[in-house]
N, C-alpha and C positions, 0 to 999 in steps of 0.2 A: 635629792640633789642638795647640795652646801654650795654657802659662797661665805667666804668672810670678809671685812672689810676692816683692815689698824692702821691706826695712825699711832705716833710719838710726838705729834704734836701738842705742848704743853700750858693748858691741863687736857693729859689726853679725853678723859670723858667729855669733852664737849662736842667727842663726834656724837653724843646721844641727840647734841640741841641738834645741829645739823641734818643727823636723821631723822627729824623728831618719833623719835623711840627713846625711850627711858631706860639707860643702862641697869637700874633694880628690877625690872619687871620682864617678867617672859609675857608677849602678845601673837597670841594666833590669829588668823586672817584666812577666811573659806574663799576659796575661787571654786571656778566651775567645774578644776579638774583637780581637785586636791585641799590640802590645806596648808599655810605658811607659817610658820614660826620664826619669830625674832627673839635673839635674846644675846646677851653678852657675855663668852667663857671666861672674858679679863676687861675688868675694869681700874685703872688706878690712875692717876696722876700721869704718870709718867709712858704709858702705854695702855689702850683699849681697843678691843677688838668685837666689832659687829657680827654675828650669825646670822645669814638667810637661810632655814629650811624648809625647803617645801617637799611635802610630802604628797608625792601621786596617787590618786585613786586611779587604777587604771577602766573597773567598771565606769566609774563615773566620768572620766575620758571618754570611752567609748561609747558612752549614751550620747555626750554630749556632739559627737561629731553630727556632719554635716547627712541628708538623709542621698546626695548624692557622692558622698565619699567614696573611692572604692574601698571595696570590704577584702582586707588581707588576712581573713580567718580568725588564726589564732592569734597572729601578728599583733592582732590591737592590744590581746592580752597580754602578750610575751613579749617584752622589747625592754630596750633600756631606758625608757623613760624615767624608772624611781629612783635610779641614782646619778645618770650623766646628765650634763647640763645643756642646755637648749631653749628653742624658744621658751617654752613652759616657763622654766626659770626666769628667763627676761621677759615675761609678760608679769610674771607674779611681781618681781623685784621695779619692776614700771609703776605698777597699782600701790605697792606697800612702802614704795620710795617714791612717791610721785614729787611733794614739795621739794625731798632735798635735790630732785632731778629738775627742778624749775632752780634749782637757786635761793629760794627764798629763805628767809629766817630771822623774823623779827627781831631775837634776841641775841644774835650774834650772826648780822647781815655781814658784817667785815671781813668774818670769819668766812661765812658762806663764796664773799667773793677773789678771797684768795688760795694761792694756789699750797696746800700742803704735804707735808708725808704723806705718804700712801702704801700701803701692802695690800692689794688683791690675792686671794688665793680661791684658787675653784680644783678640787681635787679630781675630779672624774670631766673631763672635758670630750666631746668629740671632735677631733678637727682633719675635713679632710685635705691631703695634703703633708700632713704632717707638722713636726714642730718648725717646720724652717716658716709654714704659712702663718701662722701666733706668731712668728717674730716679723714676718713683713705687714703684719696688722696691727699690732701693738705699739711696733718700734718706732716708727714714726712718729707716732703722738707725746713720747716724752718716757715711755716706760723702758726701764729694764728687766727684759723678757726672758722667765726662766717656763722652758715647755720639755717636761721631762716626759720621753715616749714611755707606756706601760706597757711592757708587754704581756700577749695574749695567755700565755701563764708561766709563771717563775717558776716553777719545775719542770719545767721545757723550754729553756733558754733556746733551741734553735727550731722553735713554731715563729720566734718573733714577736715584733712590737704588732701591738693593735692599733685599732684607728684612734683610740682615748691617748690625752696628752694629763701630765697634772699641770695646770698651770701658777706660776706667781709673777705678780710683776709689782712691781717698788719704782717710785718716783713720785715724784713732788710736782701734782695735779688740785685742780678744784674737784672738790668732790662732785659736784655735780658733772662736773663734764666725764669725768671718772664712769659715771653710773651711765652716763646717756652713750658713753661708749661700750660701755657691756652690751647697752640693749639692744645696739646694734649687730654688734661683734661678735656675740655667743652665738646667735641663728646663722651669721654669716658662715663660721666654723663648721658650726656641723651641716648645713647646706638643706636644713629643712627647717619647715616650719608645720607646726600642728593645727594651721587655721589657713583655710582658704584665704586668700589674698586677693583685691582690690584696688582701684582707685587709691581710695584714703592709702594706700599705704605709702605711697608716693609721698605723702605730708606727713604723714609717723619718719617718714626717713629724714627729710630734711629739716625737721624738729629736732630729733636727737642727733642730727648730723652739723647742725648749726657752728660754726665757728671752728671747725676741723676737717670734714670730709670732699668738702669741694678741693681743697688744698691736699689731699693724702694723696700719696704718690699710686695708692692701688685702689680709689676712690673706683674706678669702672670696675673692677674683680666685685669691691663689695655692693656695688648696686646692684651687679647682677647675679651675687647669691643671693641677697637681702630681698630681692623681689622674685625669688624663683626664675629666673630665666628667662619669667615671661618678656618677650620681646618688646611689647607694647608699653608697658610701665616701664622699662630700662631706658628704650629710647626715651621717651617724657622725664625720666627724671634725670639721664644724660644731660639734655638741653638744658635743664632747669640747672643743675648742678654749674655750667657752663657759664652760667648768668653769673654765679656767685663768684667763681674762686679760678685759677689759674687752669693751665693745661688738664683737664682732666682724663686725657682720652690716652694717655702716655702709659697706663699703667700694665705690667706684665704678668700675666696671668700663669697661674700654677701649670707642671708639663700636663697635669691627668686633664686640663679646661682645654685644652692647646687646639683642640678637635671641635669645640664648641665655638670657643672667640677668634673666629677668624678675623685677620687682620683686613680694617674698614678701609676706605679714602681717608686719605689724614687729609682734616680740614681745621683749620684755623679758628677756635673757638669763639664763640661769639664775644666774651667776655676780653679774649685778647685780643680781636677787631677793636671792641671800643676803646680800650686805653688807648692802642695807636691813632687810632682818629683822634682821639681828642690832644692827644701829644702832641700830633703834628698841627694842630688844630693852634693851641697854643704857640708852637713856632713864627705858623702863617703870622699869628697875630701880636709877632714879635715881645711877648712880655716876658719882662724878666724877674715879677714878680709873682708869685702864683699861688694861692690859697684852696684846697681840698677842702670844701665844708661836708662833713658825710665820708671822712676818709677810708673809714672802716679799716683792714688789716693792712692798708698803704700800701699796697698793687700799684695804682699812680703814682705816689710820693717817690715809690725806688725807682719807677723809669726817670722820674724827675727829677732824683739826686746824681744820677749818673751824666746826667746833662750840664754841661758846664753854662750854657748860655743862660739858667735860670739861677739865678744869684740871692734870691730867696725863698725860701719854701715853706709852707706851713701845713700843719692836718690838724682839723677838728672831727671830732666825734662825740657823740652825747654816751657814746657805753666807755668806763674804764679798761676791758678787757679786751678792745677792739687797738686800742690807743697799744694798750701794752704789746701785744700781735704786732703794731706799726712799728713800733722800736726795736722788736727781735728783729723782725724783717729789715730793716736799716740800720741794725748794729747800728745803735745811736751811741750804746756802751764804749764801741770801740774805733767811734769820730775824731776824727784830730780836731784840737780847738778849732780852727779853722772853719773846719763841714762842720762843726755841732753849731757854729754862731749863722751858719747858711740853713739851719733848719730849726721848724719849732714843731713839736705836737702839745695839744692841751683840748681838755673838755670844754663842750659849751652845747649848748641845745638850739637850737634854726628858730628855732621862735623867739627867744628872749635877746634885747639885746645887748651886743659883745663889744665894747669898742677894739678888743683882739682879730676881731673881722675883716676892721676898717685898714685902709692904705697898699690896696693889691692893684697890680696892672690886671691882672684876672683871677676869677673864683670857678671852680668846679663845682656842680651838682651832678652828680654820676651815679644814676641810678636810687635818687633819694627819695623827691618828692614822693614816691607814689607811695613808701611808709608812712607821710605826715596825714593824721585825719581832717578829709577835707574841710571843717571847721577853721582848723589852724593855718592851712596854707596861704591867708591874707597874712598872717602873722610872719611867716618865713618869707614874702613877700616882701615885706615892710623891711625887714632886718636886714636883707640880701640887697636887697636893688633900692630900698630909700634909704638905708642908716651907713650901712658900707661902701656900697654904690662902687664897686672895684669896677675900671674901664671897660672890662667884657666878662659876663658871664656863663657859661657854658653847660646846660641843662641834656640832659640823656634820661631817656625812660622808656618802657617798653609799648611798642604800639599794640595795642588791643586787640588789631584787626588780623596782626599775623597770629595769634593763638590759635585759628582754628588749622594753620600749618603744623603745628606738636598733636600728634595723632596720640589720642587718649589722653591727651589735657583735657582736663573739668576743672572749669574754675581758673582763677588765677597764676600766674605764673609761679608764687612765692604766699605760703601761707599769712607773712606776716605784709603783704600787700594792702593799702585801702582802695585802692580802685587803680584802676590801666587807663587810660585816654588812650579812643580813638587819634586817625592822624587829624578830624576835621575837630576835635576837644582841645588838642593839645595847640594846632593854630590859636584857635580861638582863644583859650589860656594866655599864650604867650603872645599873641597881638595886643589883648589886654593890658599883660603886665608893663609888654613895651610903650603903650603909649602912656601909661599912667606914670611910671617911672623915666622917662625921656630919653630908652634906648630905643637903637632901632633893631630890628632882628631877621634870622636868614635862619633855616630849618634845613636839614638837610636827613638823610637815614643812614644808619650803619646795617652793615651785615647781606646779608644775599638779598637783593631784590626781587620782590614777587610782582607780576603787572597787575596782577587783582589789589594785593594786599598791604604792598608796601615793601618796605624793609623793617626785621625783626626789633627793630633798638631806630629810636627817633631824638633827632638831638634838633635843639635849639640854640642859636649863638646870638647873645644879645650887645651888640656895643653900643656905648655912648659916643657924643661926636667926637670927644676926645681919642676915645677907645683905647688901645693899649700903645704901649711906648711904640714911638715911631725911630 
C-alpha cells in the first residue's frame, strides 16, 4: 500500500518538521501486520513529497487475528490487502503520523497550525460505491477530488471498472486535519476494517473527527461505515455527534446502503433544540447586547447575526481555528461596514481576565464549563460573573443523569469532557455562584424530557437585579 503526501508550500521541506520524518533518511516502523516505510521521492525548496509504505505480512496478519474471527480459508492469504488501501494503512499512518495528527510541532507550531498546499495521492484505493462516494466524502472538507475508476483489466475494456478508485485530492488544508481525515476516510471507503470493533472506537472517531465531521453533510453514512453498522455504537456516536455540530442526521446515503438506512423519525437534533432555547431565551430577556464566551465554529453567533434586535455581537474562543470556522460561517470577509462594526470575534481563555468581556446585556456559556478542569472553574467564575458581571448569563451543560438513556455510552459524553454534573451538582454549583456573585438564577432543561432522569442538556439562567435591557 502507498500514500504520498506534497506540498509547494515554501520552503517545501519543512513538511519533514511537520511530519517529524527527516526528508534524508529512509525509517521503517514494524506493526503487528507488516512493516512501514517512510521516505522522500522529492525533496527541494520548492516542492517535497512524503511516502507511506506499508508492506503486508499476510501470515503475520493472519496469526495476529482475533481466535474468534471467522476463518475464510484461503481468504486470509489471498486478498488485496498488500496493495489496496484500508484500515491497515490508516492504523499504520495513525501510529507513524501520530504528533503531526495531534498538531503539534515545536519548531514550527505556526506552520503546524495553518492551513497549506496539499496533494494526497493513494494509487490503489477501495471504495465502495464508487467515485461519485470519494467525491461526497472528500468534497466537503475543502478538497479537489480526482477518483479515477480502474478498471478490472485494460485489455478487457468491456469487463469494466473494479471496485479500486486511484485517488488525488489538492487543496489548501492543515496537515493534521488532512491526516486525521484519511484515518477516518480510508476504512469508511472500503467498508471494512481488519480489527474487531468496540466501545473505544466511538472515541477514535470523534478524535479524528473533531472539528469537521459533526458538520459534514454525510457525517451519518460515515459513522456508520466507520463503525461497521453496528447499530449500538452508531446510535451512541449519532447522539454524541449531535451534541457537537449541526443537523446531522440529513445525510444521503449511497443507492447500494438504501436497503440498510432506512429512513428514521426526523427528530430535531439535540444541538439544534439548544441554540433555539437559548435564542429565544435571549429574546425573553430582551438584550441587545450579547456575548458567546466558548463560541467555537459560531452556530449561535449566525442565528444571532441574522436577528436584527441584537445590535451587538461578540464570540470568544481560546482555539484560533475554531475562531477562523466562526468567520467562514459568518462571511465576516464579505460584511458590509455596517454588519462587520455589529460583530466582533477574538481569542481569549475563561480563566484569565479580558476586560473584552466586560459591557454585555448577556453572556453565553453553551456547553463549556464541563471542558474547564475543575480546579480552574472558581477561575472562570470570577472572570464571568465577578470581572464582567454582563446582566444575565446563560449556562447549558449536559446532565449526567440522562447518559445512561445513550445505550452503549461508557463514560462520558465527549472524550475531551472533565466531568458532567448531575441535576442536584449542577443546582448546587449554580446556587453557589448565584449567591456569591449577586445574581439570582432559574434552571430549566433542554431536549426530550425523561420522568426518572431529567432532560438531556440542563441550562441555567442567571440575572442580576438589573438584568438585561428592559
Amino acid at each position: 500500500m502507498l500514500l504520498t503526501v506534497t506540498t509547494t508550500h515554501q520552503p517545501a521541506t519543512d513538511l519533514g518538521y511537520l511530519l517529524h520524518k527527516h526528508p534524508d533518511r529512509v525509517q521503517s516502523f514494524s506493526q503487528s501486520f507488516g512493516t512501514v516505510t517512510v521516505f522522500y521521492p522529492e525533496s527541494t525548496d520548492e516542492r517535497c513529497t512524503a511516502a507511506l509504505m506499508l508492506d503486508v505480512d499476510p501470515v503475520r496478519l493472519a496469526r495476529s487475528r482475533g481466535k474468534n474471527t471467522p476463518d475464510f480459508s484461503l481468504a486470509q492469504y489471498v486478498n488485496d490487502r498488500s496493495y489496496a488501501a484500508s484500515s491497515l494503512l490508516g492504523v499504520a499512518m495513525a501510529d507513524v503520523f501520530s504528533t503531526a495528527r495531534s498538531g503539534r510541532c515545536r519548531s514550527r507550531q505556526d506552520l503546524a497550525d495553518s492551513a497549506i498546499p496539499l496533494e494526497i495521492a493513494v494509487p490503489v484505493l477501495p471504495c465502495r460505491g464508487g467515485a461519485e462516494v470519494a467525491h461526497r466524502l472528500f468534497g466537503p472538507l475543502g478538497w479537489t477530488v480526482e477518483a479515477e475508476p480502474i478498471p478490472l483489466d485494460e485489455a478487457f475494456p468491456e469487463w469494466g471498472d473494479s471496485r479500486y478508485v486511484r485517488l488525488r485530492l489538492t487543496g489548501v488544508v492543515r496537515l493534521a486535519d488532512a491526516l486525521n481525515q484519511l484515518y477516518v476516510l480510508l476504512p469508511v471507503l472500503d467498508e471494512s476494517k481488519h480489527y474487531w470493533q468496540g466501545p473505544d472506537e466511538i472515541d477514535k472517531l470523534m478524535r479524528s473527527g473533531e472539528g469537521w465531521l459533526a458538520t459534514h453533510p454525510e457525517a451519518d453514512l460515515i459513522t456508520r461505515r466507520y463503525l461497521g453498522r453496528q447499530g449500538v455504537l452508531t446510535r451512541v456516536a449519532l447522539a454524541r455527534l449531535a451534541e457537537l455540530g449541526d443537523d446531522v442526521e440529513g445525510a444521503i446515503a449511497p443507492a447500494e446502503d438504501e436497503d440498510v438506512l432506512q429512513p428514521a423519525e426526523r427528530r430535531v437534533p439535540l444541538n439544534a433544540q439548544r441554540h433555539e432555547a437559548v435564542q429565544q431565551l435571549l429574546l425573553e430577556l430582551r438584550a441587545r447586547s450579547v456575548i458567546d464566551l466558548g463560541c467555537g465554529a459560531g452556530q449561535l453567533l449566525d442565528r444571532l447575526v441574522t436577528t436584527p434586535s441584537f445590535t451587538r455581537i461578540a464570540g470568544s474562543d481560546v482555539s484560533t481555528r475554531s475562531l477562523q470556522h466562526a468567520a467562514r460561517r459568518l462571511h465576516v470577509d464579505r460584511m458590509s461596514e455596517r454588519q462587520a462594526e455589529r460583530v466582533q470575534l477574538f481569542q481569549g481563555a475563561l480563566t484569565y481576565e479580558d476586560e473584552r468581556y466586560s459591557g454585555y446585556d448577556a453572556a453565553v456559556l453553551m456547553e463549556v464549563v464541563e471542558h474547564i478542569d475543575p480546579p480552574r472553574l472558581g477561575a472562570l467564575e470570577r472572570v464571568v460573573f465577578g470581572t464582567a458581571k454582563p446582566g444575565a448569563v446563560i449556562v447549558t451543560t449536559p446532565n449526567a443523569e440522562y447518559n445512561m438513556r445513550y445505550e452503549g455510552l461508557v463514560g462520558m459524553r465527549h472524550p475531551d469532557h472533565r466531568f458532567e454534573w448531575t441535576r442536584d451538582q449542577f443546582a448546587e454549583w449554580s446556587d453557589r455562584v448565584a449567591a456569591t456573585y449577586g445574581y439570582a438564577v432559574e434552571r430549566r432543561g433542554i431536549g426530550d424530557l425523561d420522568d426518572v432522569v431529567g432532560a438531556p442538556t440542563q441550562m441555567a439562567v442567571f440575572t442580576t437585579k438589573e438584568g438585561a435591557n428592559d
